[in-house]
PDB file of N, H, CA, C and O in Angstrom:
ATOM      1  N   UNK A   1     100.003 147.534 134.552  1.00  0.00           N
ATOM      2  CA  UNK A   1      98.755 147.453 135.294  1.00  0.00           C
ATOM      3  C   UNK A   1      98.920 148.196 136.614  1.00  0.00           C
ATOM      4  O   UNK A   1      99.722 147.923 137.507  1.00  0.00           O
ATOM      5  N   UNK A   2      98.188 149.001 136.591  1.00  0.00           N
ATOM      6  H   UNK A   2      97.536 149.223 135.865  1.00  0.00           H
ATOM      7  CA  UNK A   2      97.933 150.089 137.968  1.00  0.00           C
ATOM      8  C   UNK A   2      98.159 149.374 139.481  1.00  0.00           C
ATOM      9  O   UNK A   2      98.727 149.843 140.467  1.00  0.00           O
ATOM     10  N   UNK A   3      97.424 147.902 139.277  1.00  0.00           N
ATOM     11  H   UNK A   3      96.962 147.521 138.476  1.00  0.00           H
ATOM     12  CA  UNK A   3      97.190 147.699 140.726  1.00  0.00           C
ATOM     13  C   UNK A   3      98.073 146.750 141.223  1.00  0.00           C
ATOM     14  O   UNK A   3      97.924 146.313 142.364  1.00  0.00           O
ATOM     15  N   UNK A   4      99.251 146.267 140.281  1.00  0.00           N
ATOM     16  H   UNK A   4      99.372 146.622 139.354  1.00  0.00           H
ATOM     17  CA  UNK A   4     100.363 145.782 140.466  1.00  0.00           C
ATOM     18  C   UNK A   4     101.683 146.531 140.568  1.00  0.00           C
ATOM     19  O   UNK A   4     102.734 146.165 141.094  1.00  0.00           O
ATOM     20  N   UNK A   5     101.300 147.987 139.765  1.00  0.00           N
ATOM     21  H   UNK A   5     100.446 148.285 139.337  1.00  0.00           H
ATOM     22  CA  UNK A   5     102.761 148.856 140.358  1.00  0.00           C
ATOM     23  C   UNK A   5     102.554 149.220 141.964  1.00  0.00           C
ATOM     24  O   UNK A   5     101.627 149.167 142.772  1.00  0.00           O
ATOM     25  N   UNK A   6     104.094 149.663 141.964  1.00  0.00           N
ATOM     26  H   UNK A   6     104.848 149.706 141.307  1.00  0.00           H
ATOM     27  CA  UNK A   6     104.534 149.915 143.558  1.00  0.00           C
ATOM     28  C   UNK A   6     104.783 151.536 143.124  1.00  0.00           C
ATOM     29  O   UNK A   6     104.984 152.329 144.043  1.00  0.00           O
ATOM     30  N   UNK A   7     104.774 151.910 142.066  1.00  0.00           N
ATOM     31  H   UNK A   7     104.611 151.266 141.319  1.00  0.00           H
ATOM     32  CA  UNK A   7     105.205 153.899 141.869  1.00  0.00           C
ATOM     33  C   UNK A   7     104.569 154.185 140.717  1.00  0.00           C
ATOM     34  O   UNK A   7     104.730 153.625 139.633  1.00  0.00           O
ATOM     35  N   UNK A   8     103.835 155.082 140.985  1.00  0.00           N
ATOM     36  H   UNK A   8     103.705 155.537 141.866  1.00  0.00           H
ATOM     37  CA  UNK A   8     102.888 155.823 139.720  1.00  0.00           C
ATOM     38  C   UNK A   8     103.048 156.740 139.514  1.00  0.00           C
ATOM     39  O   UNK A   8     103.154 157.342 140.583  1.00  0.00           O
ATOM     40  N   UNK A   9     103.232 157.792 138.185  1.00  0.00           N
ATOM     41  H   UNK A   9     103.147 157.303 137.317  1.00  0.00           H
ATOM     42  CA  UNK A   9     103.276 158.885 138.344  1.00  0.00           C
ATOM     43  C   UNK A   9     101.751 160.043 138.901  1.00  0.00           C
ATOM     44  O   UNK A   9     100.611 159.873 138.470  1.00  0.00           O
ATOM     45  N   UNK A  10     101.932 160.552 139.363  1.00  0.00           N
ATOM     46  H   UNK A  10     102.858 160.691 139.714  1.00  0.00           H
ATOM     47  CA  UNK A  10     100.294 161.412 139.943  1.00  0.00           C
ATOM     48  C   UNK A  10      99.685 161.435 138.515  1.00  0.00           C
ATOM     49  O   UNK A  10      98.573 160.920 138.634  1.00  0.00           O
ATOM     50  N   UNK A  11      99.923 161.847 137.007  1.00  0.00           N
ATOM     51  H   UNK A  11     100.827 162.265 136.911  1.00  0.00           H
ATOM     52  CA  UNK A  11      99.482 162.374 136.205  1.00  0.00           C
ATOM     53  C   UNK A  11      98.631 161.244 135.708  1.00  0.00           C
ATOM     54  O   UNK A  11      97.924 161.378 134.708  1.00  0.00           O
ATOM     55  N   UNK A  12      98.706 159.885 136.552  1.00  0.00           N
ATOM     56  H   UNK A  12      99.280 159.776 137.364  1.00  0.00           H
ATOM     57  CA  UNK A  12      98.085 158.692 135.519  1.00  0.00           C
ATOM     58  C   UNK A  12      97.273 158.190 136.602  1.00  0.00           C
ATOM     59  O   UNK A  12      97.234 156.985 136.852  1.00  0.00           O
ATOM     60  N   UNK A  13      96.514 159.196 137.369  1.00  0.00           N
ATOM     61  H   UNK A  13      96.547 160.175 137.166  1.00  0.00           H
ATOM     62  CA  UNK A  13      95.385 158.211 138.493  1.00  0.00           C
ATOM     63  C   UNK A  13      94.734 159.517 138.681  1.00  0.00           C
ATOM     64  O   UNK A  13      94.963 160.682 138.356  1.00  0.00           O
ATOM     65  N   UNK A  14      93.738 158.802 139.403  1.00  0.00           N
ATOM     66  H   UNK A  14      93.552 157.856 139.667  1.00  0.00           H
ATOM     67  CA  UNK A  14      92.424 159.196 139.504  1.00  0.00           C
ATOM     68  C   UNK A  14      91.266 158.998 140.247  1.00  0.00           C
ATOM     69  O   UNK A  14      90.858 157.838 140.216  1.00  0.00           O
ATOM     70  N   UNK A  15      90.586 159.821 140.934  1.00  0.00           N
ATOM     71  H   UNK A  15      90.918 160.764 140.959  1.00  0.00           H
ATOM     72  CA  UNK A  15      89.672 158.561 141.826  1.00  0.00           C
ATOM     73  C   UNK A  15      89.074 157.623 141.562  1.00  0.00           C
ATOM     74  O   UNK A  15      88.171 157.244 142.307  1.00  0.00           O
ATOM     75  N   UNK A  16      89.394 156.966 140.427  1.00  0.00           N
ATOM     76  H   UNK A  16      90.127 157.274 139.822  1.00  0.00           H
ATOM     77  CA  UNK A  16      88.929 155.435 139.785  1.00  0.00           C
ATOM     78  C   UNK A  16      89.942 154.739 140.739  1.00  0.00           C
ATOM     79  O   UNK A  16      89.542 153.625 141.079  1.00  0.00           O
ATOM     80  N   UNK A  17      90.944 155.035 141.174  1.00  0.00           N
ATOM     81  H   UNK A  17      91.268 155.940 140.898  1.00  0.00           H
ATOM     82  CA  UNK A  17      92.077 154.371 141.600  1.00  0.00           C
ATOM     83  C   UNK A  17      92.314 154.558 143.206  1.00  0.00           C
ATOM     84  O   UNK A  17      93.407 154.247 143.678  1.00  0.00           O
ATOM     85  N   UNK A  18      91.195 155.110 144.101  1.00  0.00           N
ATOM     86  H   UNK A  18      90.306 155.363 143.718  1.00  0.00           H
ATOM     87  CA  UNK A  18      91.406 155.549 145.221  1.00  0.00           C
ATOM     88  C   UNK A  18      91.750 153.945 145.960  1.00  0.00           C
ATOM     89  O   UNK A  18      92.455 153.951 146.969  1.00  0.00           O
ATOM     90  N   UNK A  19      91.344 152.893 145.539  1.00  0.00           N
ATOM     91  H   UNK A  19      90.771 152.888 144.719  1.00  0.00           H
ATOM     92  CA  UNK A  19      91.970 151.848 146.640  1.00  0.00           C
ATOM     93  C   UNK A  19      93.242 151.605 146.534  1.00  0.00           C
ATOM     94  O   UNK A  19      93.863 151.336 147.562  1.00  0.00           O
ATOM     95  N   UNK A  20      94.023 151.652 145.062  1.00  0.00           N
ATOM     96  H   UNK A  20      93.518 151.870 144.227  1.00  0.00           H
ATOM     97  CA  UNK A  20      95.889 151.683 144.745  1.00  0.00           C
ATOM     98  C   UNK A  20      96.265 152.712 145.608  1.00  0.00           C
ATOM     99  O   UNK A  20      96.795 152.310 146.644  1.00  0.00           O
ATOM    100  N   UNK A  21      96.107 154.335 145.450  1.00  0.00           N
ATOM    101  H   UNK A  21      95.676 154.661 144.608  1.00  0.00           H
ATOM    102  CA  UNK A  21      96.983 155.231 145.764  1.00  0.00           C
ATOM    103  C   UNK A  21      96.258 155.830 146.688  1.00  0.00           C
ATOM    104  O   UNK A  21      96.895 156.857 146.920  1.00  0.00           O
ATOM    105  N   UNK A  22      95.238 155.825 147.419  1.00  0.00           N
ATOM    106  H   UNK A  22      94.721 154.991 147.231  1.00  0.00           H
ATOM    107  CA  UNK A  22      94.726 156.720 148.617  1.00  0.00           C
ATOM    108  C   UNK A  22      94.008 157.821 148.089  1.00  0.00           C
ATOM    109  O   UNK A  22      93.963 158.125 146.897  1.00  0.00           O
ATOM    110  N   UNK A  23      93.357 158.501 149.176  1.00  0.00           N
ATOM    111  H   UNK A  23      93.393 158.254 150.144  1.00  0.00           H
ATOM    112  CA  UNK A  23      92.828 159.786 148.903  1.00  0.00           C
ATOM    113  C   UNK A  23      92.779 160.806 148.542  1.00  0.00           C
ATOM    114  O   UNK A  23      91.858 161.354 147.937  1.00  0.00           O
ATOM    115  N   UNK A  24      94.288 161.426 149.026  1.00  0.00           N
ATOM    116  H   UNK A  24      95.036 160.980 149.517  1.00  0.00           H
ATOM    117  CA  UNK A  24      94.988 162.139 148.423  1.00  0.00           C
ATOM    118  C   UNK A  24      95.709 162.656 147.278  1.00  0.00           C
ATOM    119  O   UNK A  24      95.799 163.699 146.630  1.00  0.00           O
ATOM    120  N   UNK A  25      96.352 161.073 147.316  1.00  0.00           N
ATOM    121  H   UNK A  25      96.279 160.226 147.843  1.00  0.00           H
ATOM    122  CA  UNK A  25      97.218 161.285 145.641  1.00  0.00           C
ATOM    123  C   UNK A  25      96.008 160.940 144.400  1.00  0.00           C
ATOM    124  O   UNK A  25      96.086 161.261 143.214  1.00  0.00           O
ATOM    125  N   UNK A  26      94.813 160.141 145.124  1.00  0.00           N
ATOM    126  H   UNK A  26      94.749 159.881 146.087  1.00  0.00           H
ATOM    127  CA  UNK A  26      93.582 160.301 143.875  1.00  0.00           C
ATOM    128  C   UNK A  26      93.234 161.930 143.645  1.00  0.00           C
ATOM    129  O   UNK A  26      92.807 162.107 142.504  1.00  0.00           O
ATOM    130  N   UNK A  27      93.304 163.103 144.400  1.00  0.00           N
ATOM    131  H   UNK A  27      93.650 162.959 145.327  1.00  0.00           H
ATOM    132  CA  UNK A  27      92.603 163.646 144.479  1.00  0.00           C
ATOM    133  C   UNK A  27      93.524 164.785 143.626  1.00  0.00           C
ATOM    134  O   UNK A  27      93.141 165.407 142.635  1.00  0.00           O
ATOM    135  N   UNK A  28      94.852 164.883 144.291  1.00  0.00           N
ATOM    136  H   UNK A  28      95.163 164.377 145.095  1.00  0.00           H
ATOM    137  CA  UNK A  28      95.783 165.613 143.392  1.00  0.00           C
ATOM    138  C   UNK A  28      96.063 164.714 141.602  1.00  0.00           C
ATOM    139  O   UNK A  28      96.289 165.256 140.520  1.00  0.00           O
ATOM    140  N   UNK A  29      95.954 163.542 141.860  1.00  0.00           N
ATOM    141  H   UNK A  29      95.770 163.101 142.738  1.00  0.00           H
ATOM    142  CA  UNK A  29      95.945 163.360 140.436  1.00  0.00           C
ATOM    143  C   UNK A  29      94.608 163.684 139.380  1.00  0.00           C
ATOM    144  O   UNK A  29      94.714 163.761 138.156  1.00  0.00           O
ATOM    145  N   UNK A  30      93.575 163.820 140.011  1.00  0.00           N
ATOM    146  H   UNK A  30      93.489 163.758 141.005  1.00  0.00           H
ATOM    147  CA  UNK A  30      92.236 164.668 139.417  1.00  0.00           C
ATOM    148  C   UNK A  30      92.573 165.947 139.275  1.00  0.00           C
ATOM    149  O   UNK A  30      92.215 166.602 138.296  1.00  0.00           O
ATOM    150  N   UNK A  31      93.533 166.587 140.558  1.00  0.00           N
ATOM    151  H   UNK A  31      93.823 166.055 141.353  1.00  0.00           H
ATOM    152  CA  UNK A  31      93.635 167.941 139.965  1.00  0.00           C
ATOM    153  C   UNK A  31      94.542 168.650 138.511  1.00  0.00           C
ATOM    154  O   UNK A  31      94.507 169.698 137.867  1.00  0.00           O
ATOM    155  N   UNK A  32      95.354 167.308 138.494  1.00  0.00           N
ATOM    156  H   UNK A  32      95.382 166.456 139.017  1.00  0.00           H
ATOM    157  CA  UNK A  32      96.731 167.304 137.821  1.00  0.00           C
ATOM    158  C   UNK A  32      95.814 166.817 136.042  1.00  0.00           C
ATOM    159  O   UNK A  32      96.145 166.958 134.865  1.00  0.00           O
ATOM    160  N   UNK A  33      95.273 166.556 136.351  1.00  0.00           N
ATOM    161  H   UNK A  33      95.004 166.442 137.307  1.00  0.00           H
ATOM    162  CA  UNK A  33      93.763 166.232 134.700  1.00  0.00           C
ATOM    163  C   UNK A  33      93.182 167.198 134.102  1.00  0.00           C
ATOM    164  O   UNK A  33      93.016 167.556 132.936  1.00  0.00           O
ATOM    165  N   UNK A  34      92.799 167.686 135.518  1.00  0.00           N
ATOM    166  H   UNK A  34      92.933 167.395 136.465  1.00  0.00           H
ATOM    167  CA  UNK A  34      91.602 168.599 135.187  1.00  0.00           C
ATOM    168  C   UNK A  34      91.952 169.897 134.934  1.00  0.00           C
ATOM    169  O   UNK A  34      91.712 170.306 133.798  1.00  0.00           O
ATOM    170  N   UNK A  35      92.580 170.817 135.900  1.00  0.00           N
ATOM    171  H   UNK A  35      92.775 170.484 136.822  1.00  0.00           H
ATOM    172  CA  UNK A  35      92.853 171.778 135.901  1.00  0.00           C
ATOM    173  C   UNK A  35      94.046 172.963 135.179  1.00  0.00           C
ATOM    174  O   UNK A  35      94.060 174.159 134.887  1.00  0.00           O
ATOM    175  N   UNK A  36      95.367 171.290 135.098  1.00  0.00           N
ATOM    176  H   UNK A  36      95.356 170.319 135.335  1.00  0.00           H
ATOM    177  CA  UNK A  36      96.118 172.088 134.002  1.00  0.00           C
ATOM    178  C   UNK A  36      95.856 172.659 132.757  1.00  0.00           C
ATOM    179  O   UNK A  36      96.526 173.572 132.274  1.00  0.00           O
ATOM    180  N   UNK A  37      94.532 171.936 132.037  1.00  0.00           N
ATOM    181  H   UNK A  37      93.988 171.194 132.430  1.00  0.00           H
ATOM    182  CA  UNK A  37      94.111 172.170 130.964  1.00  0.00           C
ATOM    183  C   UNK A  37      93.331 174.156 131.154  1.00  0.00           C
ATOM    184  O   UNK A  37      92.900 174.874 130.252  1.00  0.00           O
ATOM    185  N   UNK A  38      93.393 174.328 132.023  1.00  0.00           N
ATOM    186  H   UNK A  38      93.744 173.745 132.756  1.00  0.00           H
ATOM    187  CA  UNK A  38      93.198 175.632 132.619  1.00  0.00           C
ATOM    188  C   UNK A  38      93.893 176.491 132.626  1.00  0.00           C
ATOM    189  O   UNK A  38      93.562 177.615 132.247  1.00  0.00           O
ATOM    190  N   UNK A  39      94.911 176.220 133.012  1.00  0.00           N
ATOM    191  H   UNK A  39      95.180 175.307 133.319  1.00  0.00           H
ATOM    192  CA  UNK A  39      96.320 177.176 132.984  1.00  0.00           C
ATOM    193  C   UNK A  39      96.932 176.952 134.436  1.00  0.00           C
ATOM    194  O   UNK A  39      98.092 177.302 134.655  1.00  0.00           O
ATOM    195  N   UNK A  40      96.143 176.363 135.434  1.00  0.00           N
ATOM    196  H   UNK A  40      95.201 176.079 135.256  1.00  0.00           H
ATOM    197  CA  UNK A  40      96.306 176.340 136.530  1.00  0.00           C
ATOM    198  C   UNK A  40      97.980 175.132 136.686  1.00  0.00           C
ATOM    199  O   UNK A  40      98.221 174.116 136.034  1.00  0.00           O
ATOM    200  N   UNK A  41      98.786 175.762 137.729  1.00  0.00           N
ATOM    201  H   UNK A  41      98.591 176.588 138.258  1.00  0.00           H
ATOM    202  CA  UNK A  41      99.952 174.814 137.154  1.00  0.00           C
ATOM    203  C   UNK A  41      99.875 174.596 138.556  1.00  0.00           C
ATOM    204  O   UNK A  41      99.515 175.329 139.477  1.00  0.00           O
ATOM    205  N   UNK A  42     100.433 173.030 138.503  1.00  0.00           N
ATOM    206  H   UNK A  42     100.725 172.434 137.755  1.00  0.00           H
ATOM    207  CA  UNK A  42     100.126 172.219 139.225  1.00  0.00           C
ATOM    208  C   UNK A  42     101.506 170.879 139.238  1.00  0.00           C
ATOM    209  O   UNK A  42     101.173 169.869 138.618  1.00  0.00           O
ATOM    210  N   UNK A  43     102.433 170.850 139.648  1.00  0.00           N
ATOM    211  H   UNK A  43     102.704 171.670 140.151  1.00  0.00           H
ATOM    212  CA  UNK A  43     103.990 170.284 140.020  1.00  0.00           C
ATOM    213  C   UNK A  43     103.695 168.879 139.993  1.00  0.00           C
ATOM    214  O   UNK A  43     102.898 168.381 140.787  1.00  0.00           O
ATOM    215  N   UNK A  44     104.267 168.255 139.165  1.00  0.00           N
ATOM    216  H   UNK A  44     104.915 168.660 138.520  1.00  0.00           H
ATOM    217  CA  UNK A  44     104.026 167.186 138.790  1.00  0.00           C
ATOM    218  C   UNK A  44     104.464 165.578 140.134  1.00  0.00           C
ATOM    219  O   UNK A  44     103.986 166.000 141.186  1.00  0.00           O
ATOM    220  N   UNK A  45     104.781 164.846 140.290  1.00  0.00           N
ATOM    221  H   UNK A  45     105.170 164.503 139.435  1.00  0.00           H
ATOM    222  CA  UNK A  45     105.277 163.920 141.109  1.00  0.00           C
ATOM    223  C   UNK A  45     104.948 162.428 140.967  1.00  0.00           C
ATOM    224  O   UNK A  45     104.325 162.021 139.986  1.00  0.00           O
ATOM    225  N   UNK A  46     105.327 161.690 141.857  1.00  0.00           N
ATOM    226  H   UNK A  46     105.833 162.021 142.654  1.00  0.00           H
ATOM    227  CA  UNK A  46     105.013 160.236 141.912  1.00  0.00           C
ATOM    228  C   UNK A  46     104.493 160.039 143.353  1.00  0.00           C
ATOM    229  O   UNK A  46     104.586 160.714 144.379  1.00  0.00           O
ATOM    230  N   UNK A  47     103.798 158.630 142.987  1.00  0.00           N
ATOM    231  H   UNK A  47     103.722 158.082 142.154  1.00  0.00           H
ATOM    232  CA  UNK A  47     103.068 158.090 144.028  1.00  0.00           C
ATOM    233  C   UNK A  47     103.961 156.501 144.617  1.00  0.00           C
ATOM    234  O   UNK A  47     104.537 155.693 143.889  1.00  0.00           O
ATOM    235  N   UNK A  48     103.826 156.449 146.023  1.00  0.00           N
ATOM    236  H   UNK A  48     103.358 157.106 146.614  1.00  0.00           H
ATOM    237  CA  UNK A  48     104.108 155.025 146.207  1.00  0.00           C
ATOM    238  C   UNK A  48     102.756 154.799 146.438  1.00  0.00           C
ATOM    239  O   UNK A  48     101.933 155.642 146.796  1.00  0.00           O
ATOM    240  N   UNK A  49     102.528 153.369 146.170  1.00  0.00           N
ATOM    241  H   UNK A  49     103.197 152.684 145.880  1.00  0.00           H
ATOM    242  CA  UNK A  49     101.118 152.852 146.270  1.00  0.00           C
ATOM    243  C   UNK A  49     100.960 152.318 147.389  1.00  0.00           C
ATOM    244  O   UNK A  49     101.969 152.147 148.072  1.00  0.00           O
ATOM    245  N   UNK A  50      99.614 151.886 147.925  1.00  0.00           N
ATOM    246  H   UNK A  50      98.794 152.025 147.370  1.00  0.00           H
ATOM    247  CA  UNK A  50      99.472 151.452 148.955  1.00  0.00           C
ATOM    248  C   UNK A  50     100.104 150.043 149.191  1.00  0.00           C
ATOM    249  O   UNK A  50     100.375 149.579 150.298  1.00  0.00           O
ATOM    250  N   UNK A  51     100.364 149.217 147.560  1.00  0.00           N
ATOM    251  H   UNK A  51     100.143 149.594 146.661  1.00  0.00           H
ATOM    252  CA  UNK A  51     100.849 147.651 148.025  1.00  0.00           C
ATOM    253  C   UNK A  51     102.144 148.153 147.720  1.00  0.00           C
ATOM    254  O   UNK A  51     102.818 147.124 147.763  1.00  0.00           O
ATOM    255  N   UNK A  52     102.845 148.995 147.465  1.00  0.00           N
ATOM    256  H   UNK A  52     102.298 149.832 147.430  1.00  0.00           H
ATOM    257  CA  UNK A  52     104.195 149.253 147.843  1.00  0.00           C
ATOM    258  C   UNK A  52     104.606 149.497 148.892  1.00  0.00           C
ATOM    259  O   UNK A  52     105.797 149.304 149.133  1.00  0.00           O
ATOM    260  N   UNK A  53     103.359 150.221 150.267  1.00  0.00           N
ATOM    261  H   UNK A  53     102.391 150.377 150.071  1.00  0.00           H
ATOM    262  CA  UNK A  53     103.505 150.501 151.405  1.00  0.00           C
ATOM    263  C   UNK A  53     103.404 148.962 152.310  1.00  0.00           C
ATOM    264  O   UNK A  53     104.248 148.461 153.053  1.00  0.00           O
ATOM    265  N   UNK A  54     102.079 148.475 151.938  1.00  0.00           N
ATOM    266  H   UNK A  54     101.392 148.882 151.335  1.00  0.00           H
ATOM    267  CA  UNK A  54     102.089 147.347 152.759  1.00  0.00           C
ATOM    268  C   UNK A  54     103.104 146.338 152.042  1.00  0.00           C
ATOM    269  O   UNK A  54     102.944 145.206 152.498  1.00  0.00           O
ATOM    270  N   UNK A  55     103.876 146.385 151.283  1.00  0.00           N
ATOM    271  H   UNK A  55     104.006 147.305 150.913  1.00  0.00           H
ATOM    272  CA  UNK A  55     105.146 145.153 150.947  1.00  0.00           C
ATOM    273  C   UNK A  55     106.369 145.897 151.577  1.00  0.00           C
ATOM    274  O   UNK A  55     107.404 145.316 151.248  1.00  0.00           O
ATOM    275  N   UNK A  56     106.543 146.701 152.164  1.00  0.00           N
ATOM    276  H   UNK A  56     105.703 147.173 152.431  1.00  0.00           H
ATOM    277  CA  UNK A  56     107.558 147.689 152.860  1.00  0.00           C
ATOM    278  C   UNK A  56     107.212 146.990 154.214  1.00  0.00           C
ATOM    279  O   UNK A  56     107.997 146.086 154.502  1.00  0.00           O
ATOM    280  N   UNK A  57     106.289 147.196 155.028  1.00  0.00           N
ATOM    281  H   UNK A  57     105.651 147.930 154.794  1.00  0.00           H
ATOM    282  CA  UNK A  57     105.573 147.246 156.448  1.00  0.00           C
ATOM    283  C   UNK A  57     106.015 145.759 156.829  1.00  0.00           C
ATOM    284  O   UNK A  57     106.807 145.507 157.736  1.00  0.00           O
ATOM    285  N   UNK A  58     105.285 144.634 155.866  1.00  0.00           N
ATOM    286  H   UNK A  58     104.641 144.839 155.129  1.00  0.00           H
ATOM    287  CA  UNK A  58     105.301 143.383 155.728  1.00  0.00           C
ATOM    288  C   UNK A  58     107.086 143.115 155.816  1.00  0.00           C
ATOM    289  O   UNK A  58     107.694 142.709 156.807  1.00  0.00           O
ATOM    290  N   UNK A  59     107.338 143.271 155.238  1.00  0.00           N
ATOM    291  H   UNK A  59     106.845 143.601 154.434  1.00  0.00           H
ATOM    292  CA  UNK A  59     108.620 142.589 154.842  1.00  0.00           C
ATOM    293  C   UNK A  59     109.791 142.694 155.711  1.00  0.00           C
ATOM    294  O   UNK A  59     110.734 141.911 155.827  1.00  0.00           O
ATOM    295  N   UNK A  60     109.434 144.413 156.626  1.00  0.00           N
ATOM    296  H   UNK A  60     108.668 145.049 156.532  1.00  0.00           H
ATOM    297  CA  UNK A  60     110.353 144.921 157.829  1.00  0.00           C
ATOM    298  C   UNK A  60     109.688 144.635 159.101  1.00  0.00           C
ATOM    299  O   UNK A  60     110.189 145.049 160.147  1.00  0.00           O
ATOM    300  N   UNK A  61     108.681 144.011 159.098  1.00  0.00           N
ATOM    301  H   UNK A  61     108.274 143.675 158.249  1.00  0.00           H
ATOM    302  CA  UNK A  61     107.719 143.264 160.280  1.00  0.00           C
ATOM    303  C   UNK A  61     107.056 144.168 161.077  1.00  0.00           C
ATOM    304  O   UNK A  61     106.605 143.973 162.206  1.00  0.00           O
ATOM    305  N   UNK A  62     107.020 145.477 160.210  1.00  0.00           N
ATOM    306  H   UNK A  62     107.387 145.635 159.293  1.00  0.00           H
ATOM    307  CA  UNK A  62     106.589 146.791 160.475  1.00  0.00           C
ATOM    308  C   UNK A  62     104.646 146.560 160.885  1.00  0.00           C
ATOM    309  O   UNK A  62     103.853 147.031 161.701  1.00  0.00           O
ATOM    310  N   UNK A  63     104.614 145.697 159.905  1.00  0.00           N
ATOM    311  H   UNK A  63     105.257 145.315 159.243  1.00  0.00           H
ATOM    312  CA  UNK A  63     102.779 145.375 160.178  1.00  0.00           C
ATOM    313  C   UNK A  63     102.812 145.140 161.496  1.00  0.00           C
ATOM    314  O   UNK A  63     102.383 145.976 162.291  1.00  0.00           O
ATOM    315  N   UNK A  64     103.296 144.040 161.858  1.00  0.00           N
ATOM    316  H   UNK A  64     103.645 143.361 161.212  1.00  0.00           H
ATOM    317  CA  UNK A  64     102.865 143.863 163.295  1.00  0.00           C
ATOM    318  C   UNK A  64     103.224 144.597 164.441  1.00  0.00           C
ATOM    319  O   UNK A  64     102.528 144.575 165.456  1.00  0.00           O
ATOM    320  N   UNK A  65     104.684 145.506 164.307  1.00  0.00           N
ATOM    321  H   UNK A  65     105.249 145.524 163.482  1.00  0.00           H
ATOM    322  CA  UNK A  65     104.888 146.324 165.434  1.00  0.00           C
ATOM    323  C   UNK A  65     104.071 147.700 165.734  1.00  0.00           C
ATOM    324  O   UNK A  65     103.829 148.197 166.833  1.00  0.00           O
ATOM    325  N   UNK A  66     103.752 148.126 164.566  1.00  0.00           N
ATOM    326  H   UNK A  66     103.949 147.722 163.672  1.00  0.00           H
ATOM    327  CA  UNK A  66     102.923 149.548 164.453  1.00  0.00           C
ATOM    328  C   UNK A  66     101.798 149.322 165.181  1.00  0.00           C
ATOM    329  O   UNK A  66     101.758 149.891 166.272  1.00  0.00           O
ATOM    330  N   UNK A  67     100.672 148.496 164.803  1.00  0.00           N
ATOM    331  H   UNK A  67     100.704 148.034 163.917  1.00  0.00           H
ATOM    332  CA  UNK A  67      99.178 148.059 165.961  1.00  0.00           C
ATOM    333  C   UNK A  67     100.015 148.088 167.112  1.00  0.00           C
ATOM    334  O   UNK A  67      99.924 149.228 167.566  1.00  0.00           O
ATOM    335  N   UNK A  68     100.845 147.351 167.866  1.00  0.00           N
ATOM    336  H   UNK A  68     100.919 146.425 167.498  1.00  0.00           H
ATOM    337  CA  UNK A  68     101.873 147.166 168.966  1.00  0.00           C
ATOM    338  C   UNK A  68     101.591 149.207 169.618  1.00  0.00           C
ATOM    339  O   UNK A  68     100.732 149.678 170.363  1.00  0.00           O
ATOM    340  N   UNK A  69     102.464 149.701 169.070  1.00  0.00           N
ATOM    341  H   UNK A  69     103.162 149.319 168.464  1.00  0.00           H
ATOM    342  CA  UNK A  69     102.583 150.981 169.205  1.00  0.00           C
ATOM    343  C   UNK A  69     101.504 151.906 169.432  1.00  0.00           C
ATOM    344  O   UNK A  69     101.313 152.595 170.434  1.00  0.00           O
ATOM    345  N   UNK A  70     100.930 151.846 168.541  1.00  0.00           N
ATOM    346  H   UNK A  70     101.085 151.286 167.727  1.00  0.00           H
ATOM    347  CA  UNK A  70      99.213 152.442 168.804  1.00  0.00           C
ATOM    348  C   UNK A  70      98.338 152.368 169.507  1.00  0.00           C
ATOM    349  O   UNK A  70      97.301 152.989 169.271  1.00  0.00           O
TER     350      UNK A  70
END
């Protein structure tokens, strides 16, 4: 299940998925769909997800020092 992994590969999201993996990696994983079927080549990779980011932040008490910083 998508919204319980912490690493996705780009090739398996989509902007159906922009609240798991962000804007970006939704946007390269649309490109990574769409366009190879083109010829257009396009380097494959992985995603950390956003609850892999906030269980990182959380856990190193990173949540609360970063607002601190900013």
């Amino acid at each position: 299940m998508k919204s319980t992994s912490l690493i996705l590969n780009l090739n398996e999201v989509g902007m159906q998925d922009l609240e798991i993996v962000g804007g970006k990696n939704a946007s390269l994983g649309e490109m990574i769909q769409n366009l190879s079927a083109l010829g257009i080549a396009i380097p494959g990779g992985f995603i950390v997800t956003v609850k892999a980011y906030r269980e990182f932040t959380s856990y190193n008490k990173l949540d609360q020092i970063i607002p601190e910083l900013i």
